[in-house]
N, C-alpha and C positions, 0 to 999 in steps of 0.2 A: 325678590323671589316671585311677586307678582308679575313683574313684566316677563320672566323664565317663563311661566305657567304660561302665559298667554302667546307668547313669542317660539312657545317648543318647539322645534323640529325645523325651525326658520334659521337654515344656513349662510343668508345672505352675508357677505363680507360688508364690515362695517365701516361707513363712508370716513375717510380719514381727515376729515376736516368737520364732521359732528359737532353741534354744540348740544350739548345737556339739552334736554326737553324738563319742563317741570310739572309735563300732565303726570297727576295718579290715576292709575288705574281704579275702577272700581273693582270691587271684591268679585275675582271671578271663577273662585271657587270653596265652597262651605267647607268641605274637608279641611282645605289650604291654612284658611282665619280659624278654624279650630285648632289644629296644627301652631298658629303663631300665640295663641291665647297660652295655650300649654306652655309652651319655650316663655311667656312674661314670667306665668306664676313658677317656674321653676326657675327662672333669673331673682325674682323678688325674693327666694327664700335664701339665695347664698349670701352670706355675711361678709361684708366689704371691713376689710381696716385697713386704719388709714398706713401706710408704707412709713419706714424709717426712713430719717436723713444717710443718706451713706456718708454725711461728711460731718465732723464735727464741729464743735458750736465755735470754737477758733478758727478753722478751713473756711467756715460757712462765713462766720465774719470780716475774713478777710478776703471772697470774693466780692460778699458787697462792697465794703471799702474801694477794690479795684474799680467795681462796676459803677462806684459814684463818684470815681477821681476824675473830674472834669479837664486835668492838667495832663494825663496819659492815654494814649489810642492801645485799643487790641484788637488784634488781627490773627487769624491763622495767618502761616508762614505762606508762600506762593507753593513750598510742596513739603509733604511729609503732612505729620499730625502734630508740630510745632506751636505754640502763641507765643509770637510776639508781641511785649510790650515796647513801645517807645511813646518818647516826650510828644505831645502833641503836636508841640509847635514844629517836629523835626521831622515827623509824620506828615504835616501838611507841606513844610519844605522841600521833602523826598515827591511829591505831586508838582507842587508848581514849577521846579526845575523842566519838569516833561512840557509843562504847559505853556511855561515863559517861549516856549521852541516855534517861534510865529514860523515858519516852515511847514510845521502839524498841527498847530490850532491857533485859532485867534479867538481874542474874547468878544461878542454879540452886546449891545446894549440892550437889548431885551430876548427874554427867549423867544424861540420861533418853532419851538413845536406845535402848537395851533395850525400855523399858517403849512406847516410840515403834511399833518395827519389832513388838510384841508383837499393837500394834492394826491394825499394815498386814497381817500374815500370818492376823488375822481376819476380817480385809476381803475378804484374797484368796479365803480358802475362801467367803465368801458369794456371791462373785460365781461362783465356780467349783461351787457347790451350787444357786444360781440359773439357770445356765445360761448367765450371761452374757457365760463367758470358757470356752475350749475347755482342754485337759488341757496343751498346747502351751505356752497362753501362761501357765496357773498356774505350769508349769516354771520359764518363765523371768521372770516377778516373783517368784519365791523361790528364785533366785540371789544375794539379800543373806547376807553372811556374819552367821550367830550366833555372839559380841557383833558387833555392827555395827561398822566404822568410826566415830570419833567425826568430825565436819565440823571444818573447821577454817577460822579467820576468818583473812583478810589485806588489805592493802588493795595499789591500785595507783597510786600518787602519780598527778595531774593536771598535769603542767608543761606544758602547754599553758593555765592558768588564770594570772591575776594573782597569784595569792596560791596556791603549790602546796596543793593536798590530797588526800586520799586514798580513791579508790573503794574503797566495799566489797563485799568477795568473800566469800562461802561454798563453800571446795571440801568436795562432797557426794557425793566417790567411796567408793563401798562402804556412803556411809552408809544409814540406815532408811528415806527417802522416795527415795531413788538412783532406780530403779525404776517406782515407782507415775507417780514425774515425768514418766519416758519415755510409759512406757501415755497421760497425760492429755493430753501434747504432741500423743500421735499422734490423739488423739480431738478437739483445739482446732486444731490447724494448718492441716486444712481449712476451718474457717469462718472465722477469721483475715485468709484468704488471699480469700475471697471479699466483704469487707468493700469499701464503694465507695471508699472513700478510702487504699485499700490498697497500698502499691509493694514489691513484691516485690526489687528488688533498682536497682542504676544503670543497666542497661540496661534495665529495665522504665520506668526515670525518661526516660530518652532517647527511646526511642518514645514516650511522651507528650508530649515536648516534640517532635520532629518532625511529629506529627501535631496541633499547638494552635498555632493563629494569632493573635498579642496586637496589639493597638492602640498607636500610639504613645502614649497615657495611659495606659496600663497600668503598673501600678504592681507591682513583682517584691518577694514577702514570704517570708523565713523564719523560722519560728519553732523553736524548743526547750523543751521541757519541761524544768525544771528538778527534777534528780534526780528520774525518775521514778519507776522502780524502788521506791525506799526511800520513796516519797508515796503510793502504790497503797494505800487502805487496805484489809487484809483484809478488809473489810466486801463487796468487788469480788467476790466468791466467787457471791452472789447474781446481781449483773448477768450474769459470765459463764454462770455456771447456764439464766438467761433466754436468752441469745442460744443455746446449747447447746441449748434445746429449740425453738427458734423454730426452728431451722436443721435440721431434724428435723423439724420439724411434730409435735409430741410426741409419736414414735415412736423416740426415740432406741438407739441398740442396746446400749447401758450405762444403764438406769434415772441422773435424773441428782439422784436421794437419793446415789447412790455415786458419780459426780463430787463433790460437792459434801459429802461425806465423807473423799473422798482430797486435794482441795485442801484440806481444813480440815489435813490431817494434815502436808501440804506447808509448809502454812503459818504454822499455829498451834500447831506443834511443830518450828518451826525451829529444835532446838536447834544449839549449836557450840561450840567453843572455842577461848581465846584468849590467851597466856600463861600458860598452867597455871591458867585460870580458867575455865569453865562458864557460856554464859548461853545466853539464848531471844528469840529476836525478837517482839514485840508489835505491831511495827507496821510495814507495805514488805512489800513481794515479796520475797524470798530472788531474792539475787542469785548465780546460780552454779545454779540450777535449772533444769533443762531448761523446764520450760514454762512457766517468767516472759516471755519473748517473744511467747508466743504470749496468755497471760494478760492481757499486758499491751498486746496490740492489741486486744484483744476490749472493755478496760475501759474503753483511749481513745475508742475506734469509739463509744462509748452516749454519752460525755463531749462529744466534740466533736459531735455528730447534737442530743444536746438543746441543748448550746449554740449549735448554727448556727440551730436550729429557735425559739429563742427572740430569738435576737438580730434587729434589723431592720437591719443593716448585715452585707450576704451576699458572701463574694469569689464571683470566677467561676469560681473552681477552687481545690481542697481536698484536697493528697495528702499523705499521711503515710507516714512509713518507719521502722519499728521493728525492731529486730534486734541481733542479736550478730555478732560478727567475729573471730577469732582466739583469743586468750587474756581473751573477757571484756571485748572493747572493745563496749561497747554503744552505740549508736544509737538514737534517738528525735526525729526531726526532722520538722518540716511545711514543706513548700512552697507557696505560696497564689497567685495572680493575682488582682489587684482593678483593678474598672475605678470606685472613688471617690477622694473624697478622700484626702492623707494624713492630714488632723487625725479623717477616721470611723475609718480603720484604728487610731489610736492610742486612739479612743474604744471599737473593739472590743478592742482587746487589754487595758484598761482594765476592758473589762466581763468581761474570762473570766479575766481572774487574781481575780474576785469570785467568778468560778462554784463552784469548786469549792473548800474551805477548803484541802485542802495541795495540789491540783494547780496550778503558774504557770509563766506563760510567760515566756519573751525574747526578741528579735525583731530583724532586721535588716531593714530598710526601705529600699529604693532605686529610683528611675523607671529604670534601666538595667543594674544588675549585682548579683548576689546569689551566695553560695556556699550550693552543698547538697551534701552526700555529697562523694564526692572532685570535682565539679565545679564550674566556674564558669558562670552563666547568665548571657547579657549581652545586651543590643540591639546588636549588631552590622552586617557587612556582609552576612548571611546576609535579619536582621530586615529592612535597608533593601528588599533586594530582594523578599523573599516576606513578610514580615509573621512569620515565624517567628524564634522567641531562637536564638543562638547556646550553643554550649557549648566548653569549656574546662577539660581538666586543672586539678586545686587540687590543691594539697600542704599539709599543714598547716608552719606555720611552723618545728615542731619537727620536720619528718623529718630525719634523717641519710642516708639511702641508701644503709645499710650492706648492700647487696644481699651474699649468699653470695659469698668470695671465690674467683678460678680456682682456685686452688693448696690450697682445700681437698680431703678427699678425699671428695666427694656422688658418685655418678656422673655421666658425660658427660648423659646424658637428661636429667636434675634441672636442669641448667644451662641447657641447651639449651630444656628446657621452661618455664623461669624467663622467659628472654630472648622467646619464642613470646609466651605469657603477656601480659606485660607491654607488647612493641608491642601486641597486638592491643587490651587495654583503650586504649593511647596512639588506636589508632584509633579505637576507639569513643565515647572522649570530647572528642574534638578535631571537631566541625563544620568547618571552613576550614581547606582545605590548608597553608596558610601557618602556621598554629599546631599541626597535626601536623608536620609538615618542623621546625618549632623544637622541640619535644616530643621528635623523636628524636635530633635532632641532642645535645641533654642528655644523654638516656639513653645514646648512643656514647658520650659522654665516660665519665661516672659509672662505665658497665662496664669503661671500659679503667683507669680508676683505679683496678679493684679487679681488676687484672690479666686480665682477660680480652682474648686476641688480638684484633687486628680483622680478622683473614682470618676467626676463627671466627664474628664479632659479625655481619660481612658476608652470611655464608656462611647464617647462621640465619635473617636478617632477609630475605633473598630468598626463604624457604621460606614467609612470612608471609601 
């Protein structure tokens, strides 16, 4: 409140690569520190106690037991609100399968992130001797700790798949490229974003579906790239480099010899570790990188543009949505409309798992309903009457709805914002009243199962 007071009226937009300052102000106004004296002694007289376990002294004993079986690993699931337990030793089997893959990593006889973050803080100063980064933002790319953080590999089971397995993760907190990732995200995520085929998020997928009128032969396609991430071959460093300066008109404001310097370092010094063993990725995107997302629309967008520009079998629309969610659930899906046959659609998807050696597709095909993102898209009663699809709530098969329970101790807000939240998305992806009204009537149940009142459940959902 002191820097408010003193900073008033001062609009500047705030530098996006800031590091915390840890000057205090001096007291710069006698009102202000009388003002905060008052808010102590009125904090000092409310009575604190201490909050109940919401769990019982059984639940409670049998997390710790979990939590100190040195013999089983837990993990959230890779999607939903899922824990997986599994044996440890099968946990770490489900990693080193990926890792035995000399292809995509070999193991290091010592780490080499030192020698790593050695070459990003000479990077730094050239761009900061160049001119092409301010005093501001060298501060804060050289915020990585010397020694670095070593990264650390994990995976997160797939039980949503037939046969479970394991994504792979690199947490890259603290580590040597931490940093540089952030900088290139923020330098790739505008062009990214402006890609034709580009969807920013399910409501962005929704207004396009409101405003696209299909044919009754129109034929509804979703496709998936399989593992994309780990199939991106570093070699994509080039392509993105290209659309970086196309998108600039080669005036770019980071010369892109130093993009295409700092993804090499991102990438081609992935090191990690992974049971007390050291290795380096050779080939994928480094998953767990800030600007794999953004890296990794740039590489699709050139992928799928010569592919559509090559192929003579064209849909009438082509949207793709790449991204991350939570803890690392990533996304990579296309949505398509074709007004041909099925057997060309099969002949296209045929032809672009040839396209690219490790990029392939998989694909759901159907003249009436298809799932994308958390929706369902359907020919409907919406379609019958205006020629427009329908949408519909998807849940994946493996959710739980283990929504936060009342009787934990989050605050009021949290909860209340939860519940906000969560109708308004029910609204958004529900087209027909009649499958919102079923959409919440669930959701009432699910919250009361997980204790929450329905005066309060009522009370919230009126304010929606």
């Amino acid at each position: 409140m002191r820097l408010r007071y003193i900073f008033h009226g001062n609009d500047k937009e705030p530098h996006p690569f800031h590091v915390k300052s840890n000057w205090i102000p001096v007291q710069p106004s006698i009102a202000l520190e009388r003002y905060f004296e008052n808010i102590k002694l009125s904090l000092a007289e409310i009575e604190i106690t201490k909050p109940k376990h919401n769990l019982s002294y059984n639940e409670h004993k049998a997390v710790k037991e979990l939590q100190n079986n040195t013999a089983i690993n837990l993990k959230r699931a890779d999607k939903g609100t899922t824990t997986v337990i599994l044996n440890k030793r099968d946990k770490i089997q489900e990693a080193q399968v990926q890792l035995d893959n000399r292809d995509h990593y070999r193991p290091l006889e010592n780490p080499m992130v030192t020698d790593t973050l050695k070459k990003v803080n000479e990077l730094i100063a050239q761009l900061l001797n160049g001119k092409h980064i301010d005093d501001v933002t060298k501060k804060w790319l050289s915020q990585t700790p010397n020694p670095p953080r070593i990264p650390i590999f994990y995976t997160l089971t797939k039980i949503h798949k037939p046969l479970p397995v394991g994504r792979p993760i690199i947490s890259g907190c603290e580590g040597p490229t931490q940093r540089i990732s952030s900088f290139v995200d923020h330098l790739l995520q505008p062009i990214a974003q402006k890609q034709k085929s580009y969807l920013k998020d399910t409501t962005d997928f929704i207004n396009f579906i409101e405003k696209t009128q299909v044919s009754n032969d129109t034929i509804l396609v979703s496709m998936d790239v399989t593992s994309l991430y780990t199939n991106i071959p570093q070699e994509g460093i080039t392509i993105v480099c290209q659309a970086y300066e196309k998108y600039h008109n080669n005036s770019p404001p980071i010369p892109s010899h130093y993009l295409k310097q700092m993804l090499g370092l991102i990438l081609k010094e992935n090191s990690f570790q992974f049971n007390g063993v050291n290795y380096l990725q050779c080939f994928g995107t480094a998953m767990g990188t800030r600007m794999a997302v953004a890296f990794a629309n740039l590489f699709t967008a050139e992928i799928e543009t010569k592919l559509l520009h090559q192929s003579s079998i064209k849909p009438r629309v082509w949207k793709r949505y790449i991204n991350v969610h939570y803890y690392y659930y990533y996304i990579d899906d296309v949505f398509s409309l074709w007004d041909v046959r099925k057997q060309d659609i099969d002949l296209f998807i045929e032809q672009a798992n040839t396209f690219h050696p490790t990029i392939k597709f998989t694909a759901e095909i159907s003249e009436t309903e298809i799932t994308f993102l958390d929706t369902v898209v359907n020919k409907g009663e919406r379609f019958q009457n205006e020629a427009i699809l329908d949408v519909k709530t998807h849940y994946k098969p493996t959710e739980t709805f283990q929504y936060t329970h009342y009787s934990s101790c989050h605050p009021p807000g949290v909860k209340k914002g939860f519940i906000k939240g969560e109708a308004i998305r029910l609204l958004r992806t529900n087209s027909l009243e009649k499958k919102f009204q079923e959409a919440m009537c669930n959701f009432k149940t699910r919250l009361e199962a997980r204790g929450y009142p329905k005066s309060l459940i009522e009370k919230t959902l009126s304010e929606v």
